[in-house]
N, C-alpha and C positions, 0 to 999 in steps of 0.2 A: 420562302415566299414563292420562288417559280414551281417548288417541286406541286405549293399549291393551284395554280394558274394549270402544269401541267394536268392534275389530277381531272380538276373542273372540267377542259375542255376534251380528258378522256371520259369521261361520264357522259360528257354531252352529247358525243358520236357516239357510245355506246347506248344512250337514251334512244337516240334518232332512229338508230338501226332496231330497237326492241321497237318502235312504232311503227316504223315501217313493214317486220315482219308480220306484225299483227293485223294492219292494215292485210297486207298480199293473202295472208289468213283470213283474213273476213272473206277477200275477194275467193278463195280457192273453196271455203265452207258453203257458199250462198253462188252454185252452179248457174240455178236460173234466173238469176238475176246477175246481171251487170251492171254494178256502184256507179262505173267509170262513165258505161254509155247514156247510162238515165242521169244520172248529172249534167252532162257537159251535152249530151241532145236533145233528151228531152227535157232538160230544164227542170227537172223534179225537186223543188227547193225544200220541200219537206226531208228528203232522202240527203241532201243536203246537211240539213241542219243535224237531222242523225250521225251523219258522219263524222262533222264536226265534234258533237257529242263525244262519239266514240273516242275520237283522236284525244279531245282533252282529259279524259277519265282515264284512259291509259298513258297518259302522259305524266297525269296527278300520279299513277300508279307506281309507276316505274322512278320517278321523282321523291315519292317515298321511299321507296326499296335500295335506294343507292344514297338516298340521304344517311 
């Protein structure tokens, strides 16, 4: 039982960080554009909601692959 509790909660830090690299990747691929600043300054809720996108597609992804 714990070795499963362990496993789960290594998958799920090993999830977070394939999201996150992916994310840093989006941001390092797409130079003239800044995700971070059009979000959070100008308010771009379309770019937004893309993001969001992104994040749960790869999250489904990665959630497959470790399942």
């Amino acid at each position: 039982m714990s070795q499963a509790i362990i496993n789960s909660v290594l998958y799920s830090f090993l999830g977070i960080a394939i999201l996150a690299v992916s994310f840093i990747l989006l941001e390092v691929l797409t130079p003239r554009h800044n995700l971070r600043k059009e979000i959070l300054e100008n308010k771009n809720i379309a770019l937004a909601i893309l993001a969001g996108f992104f994040m749960l597609a790869v999250s489904i992804i990665v959630a497959s692959a470790i399942h």
